[in-house]
C-alpha positions in Angstrom: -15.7 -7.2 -5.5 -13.3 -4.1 -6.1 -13.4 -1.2 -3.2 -12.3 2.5 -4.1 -11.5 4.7 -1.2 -14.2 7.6 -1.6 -11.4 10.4 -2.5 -13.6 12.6 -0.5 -13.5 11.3 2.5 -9.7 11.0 2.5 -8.7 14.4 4.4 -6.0 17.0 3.2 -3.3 15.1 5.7 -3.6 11.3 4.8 -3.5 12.7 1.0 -0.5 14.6 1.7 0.7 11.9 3.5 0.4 9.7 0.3 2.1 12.5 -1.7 5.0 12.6 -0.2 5.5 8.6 0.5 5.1 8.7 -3.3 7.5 11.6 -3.7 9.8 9.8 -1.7 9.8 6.8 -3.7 10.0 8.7 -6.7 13.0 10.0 -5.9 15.1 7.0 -5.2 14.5 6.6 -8.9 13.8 2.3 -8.4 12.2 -0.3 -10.2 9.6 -2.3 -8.3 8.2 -5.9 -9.4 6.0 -6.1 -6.8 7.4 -9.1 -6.1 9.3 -7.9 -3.2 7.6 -8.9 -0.4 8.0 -6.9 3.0 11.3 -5.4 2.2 9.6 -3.3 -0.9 10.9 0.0 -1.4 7.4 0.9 -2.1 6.6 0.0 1.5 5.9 3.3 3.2 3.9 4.1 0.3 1.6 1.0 0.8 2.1 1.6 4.4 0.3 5.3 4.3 -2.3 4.2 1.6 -3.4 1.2 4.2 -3.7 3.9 6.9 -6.5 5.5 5.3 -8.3 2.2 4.5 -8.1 1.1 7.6 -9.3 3.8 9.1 -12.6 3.6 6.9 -12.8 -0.2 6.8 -10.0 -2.1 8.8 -11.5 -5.2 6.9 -11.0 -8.0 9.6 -7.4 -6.7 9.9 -6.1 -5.8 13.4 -3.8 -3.4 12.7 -2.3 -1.2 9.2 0.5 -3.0 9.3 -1.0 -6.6 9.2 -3.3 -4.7 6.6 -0.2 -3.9 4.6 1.9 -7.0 5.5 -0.7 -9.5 4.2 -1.1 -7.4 0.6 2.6 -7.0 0.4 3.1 -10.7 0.4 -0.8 -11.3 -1.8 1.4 -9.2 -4.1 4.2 -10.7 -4.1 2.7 -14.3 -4.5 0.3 -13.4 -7.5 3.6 -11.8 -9.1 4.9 -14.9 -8.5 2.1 -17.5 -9.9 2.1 -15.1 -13.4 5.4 -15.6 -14.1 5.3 -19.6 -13.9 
């Protein structure tokens, strides 16, 4: 099962809050495998997108963090398995 996060229910702050963390990545102009792990440049990016979930469906998670922390390293490990 695939979940999309209803863009209407995201409110004008968490998108702007994705904006910039996007902008800001952007900017440093970087390359991202995805097989970084936790140290991803991309992190407050995935760190702000995980915020909204959460906050619709924290899905078993405790926190945004461990949200983000445990598809940081999913990521990084399927990365990973394709290129064996």
């Amino acid at each position: 099962m695939v979940k999309v996060i209803d863009i209407k229910k995201v409110s004008q702050i968490e998108a702007e809050s994705v904006v910039s963390a996007f902008e800001r990545l952007n900017n440093l102009n970087v390359t991202v495998s995805g097989a970084e792990g936790l140290t991803s440049p991309r992190r407050q990016l995935d760190e702000e997108i995980a915020k909204i979930i959460f906050s619709k469906d924290n899905l078993g998670f405790n926190s945004s963090t461990e949200m983000t922390n445990f598809f940081e390293l999913f990521l990084a490990d399927l990365v990973e398995d394709r290129r064996l």
